[in-house]
N, C-alpha and C positions, 0 to 999 in steps of 0.2 A: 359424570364426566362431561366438560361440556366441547361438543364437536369440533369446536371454533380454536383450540386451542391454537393454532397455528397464525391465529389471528394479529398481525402486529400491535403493539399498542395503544397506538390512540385512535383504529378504526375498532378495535375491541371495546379499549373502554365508552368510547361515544356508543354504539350499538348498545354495552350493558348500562350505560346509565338512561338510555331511554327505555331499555325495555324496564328496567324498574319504576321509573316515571310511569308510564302506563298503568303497570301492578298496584301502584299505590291510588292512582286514580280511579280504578276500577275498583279495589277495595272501600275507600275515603267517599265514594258518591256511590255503591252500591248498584255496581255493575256484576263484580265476579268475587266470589269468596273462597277462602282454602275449605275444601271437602271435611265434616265433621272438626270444625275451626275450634268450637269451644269445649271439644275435648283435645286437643291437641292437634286438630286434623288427622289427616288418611293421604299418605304419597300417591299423587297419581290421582286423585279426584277433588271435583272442584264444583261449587254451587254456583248457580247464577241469583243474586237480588233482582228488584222489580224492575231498575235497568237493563240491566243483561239480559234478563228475560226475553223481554220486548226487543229489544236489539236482534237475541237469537233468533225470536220466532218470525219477524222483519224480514229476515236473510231467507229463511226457509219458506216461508208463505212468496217472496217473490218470485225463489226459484222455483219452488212449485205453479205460480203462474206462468210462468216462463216455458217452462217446460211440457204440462200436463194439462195447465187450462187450455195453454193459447194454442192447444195441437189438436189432431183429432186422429194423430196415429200411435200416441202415447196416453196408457192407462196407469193408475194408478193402483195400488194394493197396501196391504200391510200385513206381510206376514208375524207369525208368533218369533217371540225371541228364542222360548227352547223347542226346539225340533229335536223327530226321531235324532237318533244316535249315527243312522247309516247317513244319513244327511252329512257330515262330515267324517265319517269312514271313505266313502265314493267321491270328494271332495280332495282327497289326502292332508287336510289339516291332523288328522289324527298322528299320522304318521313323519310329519313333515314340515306344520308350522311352528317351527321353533327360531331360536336364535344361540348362538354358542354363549356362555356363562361363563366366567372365570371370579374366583372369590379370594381375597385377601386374607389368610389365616390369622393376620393380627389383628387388623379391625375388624374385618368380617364385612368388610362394603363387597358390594359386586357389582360388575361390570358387563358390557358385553365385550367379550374378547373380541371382536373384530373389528370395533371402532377403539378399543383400549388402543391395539397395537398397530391400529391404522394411524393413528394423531400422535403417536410414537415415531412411526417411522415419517408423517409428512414434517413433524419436526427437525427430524435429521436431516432429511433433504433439502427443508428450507436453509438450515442451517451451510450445510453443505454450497449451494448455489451462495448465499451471502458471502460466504471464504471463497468463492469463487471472483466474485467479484471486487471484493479488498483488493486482489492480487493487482489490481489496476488502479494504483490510486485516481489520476485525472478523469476517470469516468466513474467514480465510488458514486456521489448522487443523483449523478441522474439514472446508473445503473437501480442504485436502493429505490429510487423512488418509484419505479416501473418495478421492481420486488414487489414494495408495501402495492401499490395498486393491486397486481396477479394477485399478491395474497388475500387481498378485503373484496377482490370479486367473486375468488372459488375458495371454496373450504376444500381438504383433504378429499371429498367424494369422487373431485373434481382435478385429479392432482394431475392428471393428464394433461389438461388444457392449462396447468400452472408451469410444468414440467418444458411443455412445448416452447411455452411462451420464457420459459429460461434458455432453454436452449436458443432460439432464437436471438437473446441476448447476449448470449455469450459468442455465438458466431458472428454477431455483431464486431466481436473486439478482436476477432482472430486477425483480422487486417491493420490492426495497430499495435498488437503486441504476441507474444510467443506465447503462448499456455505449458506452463511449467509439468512436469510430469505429477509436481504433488496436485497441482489446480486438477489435471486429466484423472487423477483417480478420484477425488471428491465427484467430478460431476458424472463417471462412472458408477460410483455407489450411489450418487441420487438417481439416476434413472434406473439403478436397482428397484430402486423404493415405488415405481412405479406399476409393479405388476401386481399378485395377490398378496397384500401385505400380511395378512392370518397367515397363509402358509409358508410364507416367506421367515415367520414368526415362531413358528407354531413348535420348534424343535426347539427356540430359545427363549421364550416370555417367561422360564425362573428370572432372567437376569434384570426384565423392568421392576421400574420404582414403580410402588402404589401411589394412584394419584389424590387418594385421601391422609395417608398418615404417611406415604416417602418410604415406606421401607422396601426392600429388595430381599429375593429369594425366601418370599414367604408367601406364595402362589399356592391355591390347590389346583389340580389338574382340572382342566376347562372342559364343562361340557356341553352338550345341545339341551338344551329347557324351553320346554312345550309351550308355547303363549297362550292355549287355553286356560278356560277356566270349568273344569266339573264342577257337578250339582250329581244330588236324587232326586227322579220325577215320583213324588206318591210316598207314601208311609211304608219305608222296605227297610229302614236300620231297623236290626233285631232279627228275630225268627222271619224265614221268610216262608211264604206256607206255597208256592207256587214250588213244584216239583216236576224235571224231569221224565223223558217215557221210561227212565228207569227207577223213579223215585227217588234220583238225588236231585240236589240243588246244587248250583253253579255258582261259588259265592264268591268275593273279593274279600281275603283277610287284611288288615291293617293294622298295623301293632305300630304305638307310640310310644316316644321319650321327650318330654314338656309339650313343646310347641313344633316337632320337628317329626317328618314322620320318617317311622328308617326302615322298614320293611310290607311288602307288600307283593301277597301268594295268593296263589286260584287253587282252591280244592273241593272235593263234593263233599257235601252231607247228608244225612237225612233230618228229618224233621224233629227228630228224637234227639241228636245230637247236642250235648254241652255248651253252648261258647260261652259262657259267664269269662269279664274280664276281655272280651274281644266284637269288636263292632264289623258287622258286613253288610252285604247288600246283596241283592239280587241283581247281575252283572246288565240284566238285560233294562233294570230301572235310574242307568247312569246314560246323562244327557249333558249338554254347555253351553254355557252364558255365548252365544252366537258373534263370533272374532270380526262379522261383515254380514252386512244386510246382502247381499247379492243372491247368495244360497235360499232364504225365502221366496226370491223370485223367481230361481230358476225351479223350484219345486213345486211354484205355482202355476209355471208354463202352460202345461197339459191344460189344465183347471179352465184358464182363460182360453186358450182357444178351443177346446170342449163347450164352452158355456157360450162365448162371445164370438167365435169363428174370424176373429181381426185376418183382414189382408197383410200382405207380406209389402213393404216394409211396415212393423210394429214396437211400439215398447211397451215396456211395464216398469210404474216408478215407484219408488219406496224412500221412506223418510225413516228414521229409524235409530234406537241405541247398539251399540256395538261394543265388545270388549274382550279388552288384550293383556294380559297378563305381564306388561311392560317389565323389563326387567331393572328399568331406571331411568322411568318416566321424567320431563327435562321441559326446561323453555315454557312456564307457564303453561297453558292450555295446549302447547303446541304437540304435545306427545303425552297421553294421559290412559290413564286404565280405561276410563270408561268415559264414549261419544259418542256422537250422532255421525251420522250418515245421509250422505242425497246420493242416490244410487238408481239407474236407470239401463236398464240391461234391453238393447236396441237389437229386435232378431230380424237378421237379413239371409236374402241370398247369397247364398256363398258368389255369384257371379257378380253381382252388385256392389261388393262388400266394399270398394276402393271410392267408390262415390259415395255412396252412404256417411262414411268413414269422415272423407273432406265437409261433408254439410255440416257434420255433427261438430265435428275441430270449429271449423265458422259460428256455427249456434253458441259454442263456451267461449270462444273470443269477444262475439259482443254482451255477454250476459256478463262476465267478468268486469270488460271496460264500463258498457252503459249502464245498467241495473248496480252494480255494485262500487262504481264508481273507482275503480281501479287503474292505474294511470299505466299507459302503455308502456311506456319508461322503465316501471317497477318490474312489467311483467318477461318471463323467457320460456320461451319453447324449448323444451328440449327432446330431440326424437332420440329417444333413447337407443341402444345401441344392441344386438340382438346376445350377444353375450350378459349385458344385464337386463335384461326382460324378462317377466317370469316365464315361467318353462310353457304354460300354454297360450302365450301372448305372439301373435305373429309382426303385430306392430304397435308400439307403444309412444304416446308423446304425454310427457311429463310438462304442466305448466308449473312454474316456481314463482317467486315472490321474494322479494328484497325486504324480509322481515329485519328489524332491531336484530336479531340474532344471526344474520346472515342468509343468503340465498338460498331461502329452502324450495320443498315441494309444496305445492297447494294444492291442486288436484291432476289426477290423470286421466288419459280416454285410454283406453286398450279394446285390439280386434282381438277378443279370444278365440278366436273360430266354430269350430262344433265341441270344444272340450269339455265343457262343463257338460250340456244335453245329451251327448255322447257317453258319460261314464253314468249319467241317472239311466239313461237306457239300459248300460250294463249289470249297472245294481239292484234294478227296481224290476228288469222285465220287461217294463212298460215301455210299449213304442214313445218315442219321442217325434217321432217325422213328422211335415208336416203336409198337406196335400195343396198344390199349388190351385188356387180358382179357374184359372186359363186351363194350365196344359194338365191339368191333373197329376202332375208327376209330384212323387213323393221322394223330401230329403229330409234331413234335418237343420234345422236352422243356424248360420252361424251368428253370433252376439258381437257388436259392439257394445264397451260398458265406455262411459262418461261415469266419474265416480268423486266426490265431492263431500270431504270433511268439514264439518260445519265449524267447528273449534278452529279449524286453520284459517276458515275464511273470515269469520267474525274479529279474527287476531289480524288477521291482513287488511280487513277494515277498520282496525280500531288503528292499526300502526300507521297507516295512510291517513287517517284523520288528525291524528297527533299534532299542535303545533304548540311552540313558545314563539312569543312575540314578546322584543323589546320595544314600551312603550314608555317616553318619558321616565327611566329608569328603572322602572318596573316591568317582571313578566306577566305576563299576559299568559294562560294556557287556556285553549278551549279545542276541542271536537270538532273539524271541519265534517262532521257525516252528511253525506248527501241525503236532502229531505225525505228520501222516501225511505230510507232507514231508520232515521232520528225516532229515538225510543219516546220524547216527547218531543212534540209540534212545535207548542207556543207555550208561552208561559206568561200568566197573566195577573197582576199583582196593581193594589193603591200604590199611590207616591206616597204616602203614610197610611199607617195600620189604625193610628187611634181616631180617625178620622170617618165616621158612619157612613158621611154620603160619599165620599169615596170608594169604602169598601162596598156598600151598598152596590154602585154603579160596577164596581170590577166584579162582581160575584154577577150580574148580568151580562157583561158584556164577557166573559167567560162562559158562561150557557149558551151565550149565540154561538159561541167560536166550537165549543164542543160538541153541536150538533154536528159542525161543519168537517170536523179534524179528528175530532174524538182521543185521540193520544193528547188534551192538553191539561194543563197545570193551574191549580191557584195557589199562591202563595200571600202570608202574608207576614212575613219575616219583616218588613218595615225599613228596609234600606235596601234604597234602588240599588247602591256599588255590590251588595252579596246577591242581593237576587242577581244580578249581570254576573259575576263570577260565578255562580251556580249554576247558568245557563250554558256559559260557557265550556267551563267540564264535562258535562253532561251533554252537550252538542243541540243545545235548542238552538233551532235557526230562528225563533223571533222572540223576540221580548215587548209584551204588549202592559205598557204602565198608563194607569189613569190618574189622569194631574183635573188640579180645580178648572182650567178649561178646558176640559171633557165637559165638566157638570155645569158651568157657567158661562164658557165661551160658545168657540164655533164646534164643540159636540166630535172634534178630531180628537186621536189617541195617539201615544208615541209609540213608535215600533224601532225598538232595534235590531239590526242586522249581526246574525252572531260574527261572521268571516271578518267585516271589514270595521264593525263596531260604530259604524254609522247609524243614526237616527231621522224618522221622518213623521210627519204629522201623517196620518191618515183615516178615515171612515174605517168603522171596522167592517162592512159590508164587502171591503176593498180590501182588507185582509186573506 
């Protein structure tokens, strides 16, 4: 389902035809691939080729300098992916990181019920506001066109600020024309639509159309589905031979029908016991593919300042795989089973915590703009609002991004306070406090987290690099990526391939330049217009060709420029 639905027309479809432009570039020059592609793929995972590679690890090596070189109050770690099990019992993901489900009986797609019936009911409202605005013919376009605006700046998440900005419009018109009683009930049930749309819903979601086959009232009742993912830690399907003080064993039954599992019961055994025909485990050797790197860090808290005794203000950073059991993974790369993570959990004084707070907001504004080369334009703060903040977040600001698919999240900072270190205290025993150097007084720490999905950002750089240029009737598409990203440098090729001392000369003057660069290229594909169009996709910022005066003349090389596709004689020393 995709979020946007509410999207007018032709800001939809421009948005979907460049994000498949991208897709196909990324596939076509061997950036990004569909996950297990030559079997059919895997929904929800996705490979990186020797581009993308280098792209990704580009992003993550600068934020790592950014953050953990250039500091000397943030450390680095890496904790394991499966951790003990209480690790996320004390966490409450066990019990709590889910999302509601709802499944169509005829096809069998699913959903999440709460954006199904959230982009349900912002439809009706949009709908609604536009019959609102008919009612007045001599203001119909300029009315519609501030519509199509509200709508291609906020999607549905955002209906509030779309809502307002109707109303506003519409009080607009109150001084030149009367508002009919039927116009007055329409924009009464759209600002219905404004409050929780799942509950608002949730007594009549038989009667929506499925967005995959259209049919109606063939719903199964929606439920909350875990975004984890279990594993067994160790060799425990089958007998398990670890026995209780009573001599029973504590098992998990599991009984299946194809591919589907339908029951599943805790009872004792002993060792002697039958199960031919039934598979278990030993409850205490169930562990999960880790939803968020954060939870290794705060389990390593102790660890470090036990070992390292860091002053107060410190962090700990971690770079890392994460994974979520999507229930209908979306938007290329931008919502997937399995990603990475920059995650950097900042333990403060709880007295401190408001300045802390502002530095670190300042630190992801110029790492975003400078280092990543993200245009101020694209970017929005959003200080979230305390009803949608998560329950241990005191204050949260959401940065987003004017992706092809509309204005998402890209990354968040949240002050979680003592929440996290506070409930491993409760679970584990173990003091968490910490002892201040000065006054000696003992607290426990609270955390600001700065949290940064690498897949969002690398999409947010690839869709900011993105350009078509009409040139003499032709497109033009190349990678505007700023140099210290570009997966290659330069790219260094003869003016012709069959030509020795040409090739000769570019196969050196490529070894000088890759001491210097080391991400550079030799090609020798033998026409300069595809090697330039290959550079281009690919985002090399120079094109280094050797012509017979390199070898014969005055010993210059031509370089062109990827941006503006301009050339210039120069020394390659000067390169």
């Amino acid at each position: 389902m995709n979020r946007h639905v509410a999207n007018m027309e032709k800001g939809c479809v421009m948005g979907q035809s460049k994000m498949e432009a991208i897709i196909s570039l990324c596939k076509r020059r061997g950036f990004i691939y569909q996950g297990s592609d030559v079997y059919g793929g895997l929904s929800g995972t996705w490979d990186y080729g020797p581009l993308g590679v280098q792209l990704k690890r580009n992003i993550m090596n600068l934020w790592w300098r950014r953050f953990v070189d250039e500091r000397d109050d943030i450390y680095g770690v890496d904790a394991a992916i499966l951790m003990n099990q209480k690790v996320w019992q004390a966490s409450g993901h066990v019990d709590t990181f889910s999302d509601p489900l709802i499944e169509c009986s005829h096809c069998r797609m699913r959903f999440r019920f709460d954006k199904l019936v959230d982009s349900i009911a912002y439809q009706k409202a949009v709908n609604n506001f536009k019959a609102l605005v008919d009612a007045k013919s001599d203001k119909n376009d300029e009315m519609l066109d501030e519509i199509e605006s509200a709508i291609r700046d906020y999607s549905y998440d955002d209906f509030d600020k779309v809502a307002d900005k109707f109303q506003r419009l519409v009080d607009d018109l109150r001084s030149d024309i009367e508002v009919e009683t039927e116009q007055r009930a329409l924009l009464k049930e759209a600002k219905n639509y404004t409050g929780n749309f799942a509950t608002f819903y949730v007594n009549d979601y038989i009667n929506m159309k499925c967005p995959n086959c259209g049919s109606e009232k063939k719903w199964n009742k929606p439920f909350q589905f875990n975004m984890m993912f279990n594993t067994i830690a160790g060799a425990k399907w089958g007998m398990a031979e670890v026995l209780d003080e009573n001599g029973y064993i504590t098992a998990e039954f599991r009984s299946f029908n194809g591919d589907d599992e339908q029951t599943s019961q805790e009872t004792h055994l002993t060792k002697r016991d039958q199960v031919d025909g039934l598979m278990y485990f030993d409850k205490t050797a169930k562990t999960y593919l880790r939803p968020e790197t954060a939870q290794g860090i705060f389990t390593n808290y102790k660890n470090v300042v036990d070992s390292f005794y860091p002053s107060l203000p410190f962090g700990l950073a971690q770079q890392g795989k994460a994974f979520r059991n999507e229930i209908s993974p979306r938007d290329f790369v931008f919502r997937s089973r399995e990603f990475e993570q920059m995650e950097i959990e900042y333990f403060v004084n709880p007295e401190n915590w408001e300045t802390e707070f502002e530095k670190l907001l300042d630190l992801v504004r110029k790492f975003l703009t400078e280092k990543m080369g993200l245009p101020q334009s694209s970017l929005y703060e959003l200080e979230v609002p305390e009803e949608d903040r998560a329950h241990y977040s005191k204050r949260t600001v959401d940065f987003e991004f004017n992706y092809p698919i509309g204005k998402e999240e890209l990354m968040g900072i949240a002050y979680r306070t003592d929440f996290d270190l506070a409930n491993i205290q409760r679970a584990s025993g173990k003091s968490m406090e910490y002892t201040d150097k000065q006054t000696r007084k003992k607290f426990i720490p609270h955390v600001i987290e700065p949290s940064f999905g690498v897949e969002r950002l690398l999409m947010a750089v690839l869709s900011n690099a993105y350009r078509e240029v009409e040139t003499d009737g032709k497109t033009r598409i190349f990678l505007a990526l700023p140099e210290n990203l570009a997966p290659t440098k330069i790219i260094v090729a003869p003016l012709l391939k069959n030509k020795e001392a040409l090739v000769e000369k570019a196969r050196e003057v490529y070894l000088e330049l890759r001491q210097k660069y080391k991400n550079v290229e030799f090609d020798l594909s033998g026409k300069v217009g595809k090697v330039y169009a290959k550079a281009d996709e690919i985002g090399v910022p120079k094109v280094v060709v050797i012509d017979f005066d390199t070898i014969e003349g005055d010993g210059l090389v031509s370089v062109r420029n990827r941006d503006d596709a301009s050339q210039i004689r120069a020394k390659v020393s000067e390169i």
